[in-house]
N, C-alpha and C positions, 0 to 999 in steps of 0.2 A: 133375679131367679136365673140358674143356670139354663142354658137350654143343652138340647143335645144334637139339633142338626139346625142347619140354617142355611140359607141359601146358597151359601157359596161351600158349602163344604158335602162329602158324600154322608147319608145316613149311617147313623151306626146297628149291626144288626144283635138279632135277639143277644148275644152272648156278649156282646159291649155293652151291649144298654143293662141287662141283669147284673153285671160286674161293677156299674157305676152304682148302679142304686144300693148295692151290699156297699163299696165303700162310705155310700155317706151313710146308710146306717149304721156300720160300723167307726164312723167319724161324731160318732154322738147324735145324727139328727132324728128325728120320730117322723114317719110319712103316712101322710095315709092314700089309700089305694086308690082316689081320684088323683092327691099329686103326683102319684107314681105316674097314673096315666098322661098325665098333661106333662110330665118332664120325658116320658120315654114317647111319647106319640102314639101310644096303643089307647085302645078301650079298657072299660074299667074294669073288663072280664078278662081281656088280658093280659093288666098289670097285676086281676088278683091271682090269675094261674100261674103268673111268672113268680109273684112271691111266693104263691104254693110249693112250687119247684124250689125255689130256693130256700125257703125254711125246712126244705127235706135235708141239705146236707150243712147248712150251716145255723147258726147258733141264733134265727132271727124269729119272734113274734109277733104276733096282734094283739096288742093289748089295748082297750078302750078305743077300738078304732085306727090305731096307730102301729105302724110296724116297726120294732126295733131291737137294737141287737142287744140280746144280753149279755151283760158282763159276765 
């Protein structure tokens, strides 16, 4: 599993971590808003706000639990 900060490197902040999880949704993968949470370091409330925010401008849903980008 990828991670996104780790000990020896600096965190990355909201607008890196929101940018990576659109590229792998739009890299084909399906997440759902606990993995979001566990790969960005936020709560589950704030990985579901952060996809809120971003299915306002780009092309991404929930569908059965799962967020992803439609074609």
């Amino acid at each position: 599993m990828i991670k996104l900060t780790d000990n020896n490197s600096r965190e990355l902040n909201a607008h890196q971590k929101a940018t990576f999880i659109a590229m792998l949704l739009w890299n084909g993968n399906e997440l759902t808003t606990a993995g979001i949470a566990r790969l960005t370091g936020t709560t589950w409330d704030g990985a579901d706000f952060m996809m809120q925010m971003i299915s306002g401008v780009a092309p991404i849903v929930k569908v059965d639990g799962k967020w992803k980008w439609l074609e």
